[in-house]
C-alpha positions as CSV (number, residue, x, y, z in Angstrom):
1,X,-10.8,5.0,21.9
2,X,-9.5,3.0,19.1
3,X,-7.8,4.5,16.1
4,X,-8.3,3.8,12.6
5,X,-6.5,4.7,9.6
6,X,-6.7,4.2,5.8
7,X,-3.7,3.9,3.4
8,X,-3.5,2.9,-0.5
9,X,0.0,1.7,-1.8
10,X,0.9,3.0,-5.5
11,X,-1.3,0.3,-7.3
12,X,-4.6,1.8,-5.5
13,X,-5.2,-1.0,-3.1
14,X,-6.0,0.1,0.3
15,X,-7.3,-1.2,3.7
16,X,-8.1,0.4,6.9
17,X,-6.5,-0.6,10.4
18,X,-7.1,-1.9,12.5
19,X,-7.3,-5.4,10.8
20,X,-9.1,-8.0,12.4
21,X,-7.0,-11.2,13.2
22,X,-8.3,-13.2,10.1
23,X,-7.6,-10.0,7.7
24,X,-4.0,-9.4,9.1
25,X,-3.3,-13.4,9.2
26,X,-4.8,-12.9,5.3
27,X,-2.8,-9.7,4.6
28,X,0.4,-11.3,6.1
29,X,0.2,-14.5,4.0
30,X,-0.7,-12.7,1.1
31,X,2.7,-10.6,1.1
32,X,4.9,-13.3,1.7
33,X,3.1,-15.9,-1.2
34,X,2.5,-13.1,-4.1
35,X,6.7,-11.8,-3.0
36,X,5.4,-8.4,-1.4
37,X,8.0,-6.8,0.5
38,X,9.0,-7.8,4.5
39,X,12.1,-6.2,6.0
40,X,13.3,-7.1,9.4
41,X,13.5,-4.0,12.4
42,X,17.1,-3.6,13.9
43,X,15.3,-4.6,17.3
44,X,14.1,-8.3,15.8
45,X,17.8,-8.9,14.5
46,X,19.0,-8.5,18.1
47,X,16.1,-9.9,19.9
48,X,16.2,-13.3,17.3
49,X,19.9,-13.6,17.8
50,X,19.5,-13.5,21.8
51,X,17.1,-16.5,21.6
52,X,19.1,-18.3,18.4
53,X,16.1,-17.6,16.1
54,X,16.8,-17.4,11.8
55,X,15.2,-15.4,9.6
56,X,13.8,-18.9,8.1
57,X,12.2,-19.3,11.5
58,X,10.3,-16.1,11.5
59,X,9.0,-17.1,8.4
60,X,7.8,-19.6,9.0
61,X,5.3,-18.8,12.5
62,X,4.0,-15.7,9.8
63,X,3.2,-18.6,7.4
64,X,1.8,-20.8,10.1
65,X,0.5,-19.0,13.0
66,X,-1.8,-17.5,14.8
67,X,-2.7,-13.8,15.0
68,X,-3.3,-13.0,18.4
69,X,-4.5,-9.5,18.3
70,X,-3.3,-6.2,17.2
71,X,-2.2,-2.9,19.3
72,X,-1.6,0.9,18.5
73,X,1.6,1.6,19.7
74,X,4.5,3.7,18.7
75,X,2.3,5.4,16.0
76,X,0.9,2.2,13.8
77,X,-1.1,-0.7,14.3
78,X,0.9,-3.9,15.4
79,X,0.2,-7.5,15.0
80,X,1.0,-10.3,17.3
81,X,1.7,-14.3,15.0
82,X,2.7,-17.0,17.3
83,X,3.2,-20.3,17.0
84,X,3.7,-22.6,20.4
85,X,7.1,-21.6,21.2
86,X,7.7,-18.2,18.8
87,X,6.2,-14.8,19.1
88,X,6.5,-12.1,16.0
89,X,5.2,-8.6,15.8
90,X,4.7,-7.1,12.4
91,X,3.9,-4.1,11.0
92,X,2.1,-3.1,8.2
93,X,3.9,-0.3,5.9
94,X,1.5,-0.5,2.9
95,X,-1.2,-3.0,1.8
96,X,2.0,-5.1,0.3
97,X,4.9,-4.6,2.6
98,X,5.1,-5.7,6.4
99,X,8.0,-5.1,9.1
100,X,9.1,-7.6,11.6
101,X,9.3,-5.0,14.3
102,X,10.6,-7.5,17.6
103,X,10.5,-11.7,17.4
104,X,11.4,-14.1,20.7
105,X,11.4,-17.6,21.9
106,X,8.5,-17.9,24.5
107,X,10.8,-20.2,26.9
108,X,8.2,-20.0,29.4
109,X,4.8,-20.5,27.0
110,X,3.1,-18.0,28.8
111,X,2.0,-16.2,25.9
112,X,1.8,-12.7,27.6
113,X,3.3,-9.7,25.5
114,X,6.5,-8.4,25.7
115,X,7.1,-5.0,23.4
């Protein structure tokens, strides 16, 4: 059973997750070009200083990549962007603010998901 839930930020704009992959990649984009609000989980800061990855570089696969599904877990909808080598999963906290919850270098290029 999937879940779904609604939520409006202060400005009235809402949307329900789960988003599809082409909403979230359009949500995603959307905060980071119009200068909504991303903050960066304790758990990315360590997991993108074990495999040498800047801020700059997270950026950059949620400007770029692809969105490779979303999962319930830990009590919100996440979102999976990767580019060839880079994985980031995001968060959405409102309609204009996202959280990198974990990011890592994909040494391997399996592409399988690691929470």
């Amino acid at each position: 059973m999937t879940e779904s839930h609604a939520r409006a930020d202060e400005a009235g704009e809402d949307f329900r997750e789960p988003l599809s992959n082409a909403d979230a990649r359009v949500r995603i984009r959307k905060i980071l070009r119009e200068g909504g609000a991303y903050a960066f989980s304790p758990h990315a800061e360590e997991e993108m200083a074990k495999d040498g990855l800047e801020r700059t570089d997270v950026l950059s696969v949620l400007r770029a990549g692809t969105v490779d599904g979303g999962e319930f877990r830990m009590g919100s909808w996440r979102y999976r962007v990767r580019t060839n080598t880079i994985w980031v999963v995001v968060a959405f906290r409102s309609p204009r603010e996202l959280r990198v919850v974990t990011a890592w270098r994909d040494r391997k290029r399996r592409g399988d998901w690691r929470p």
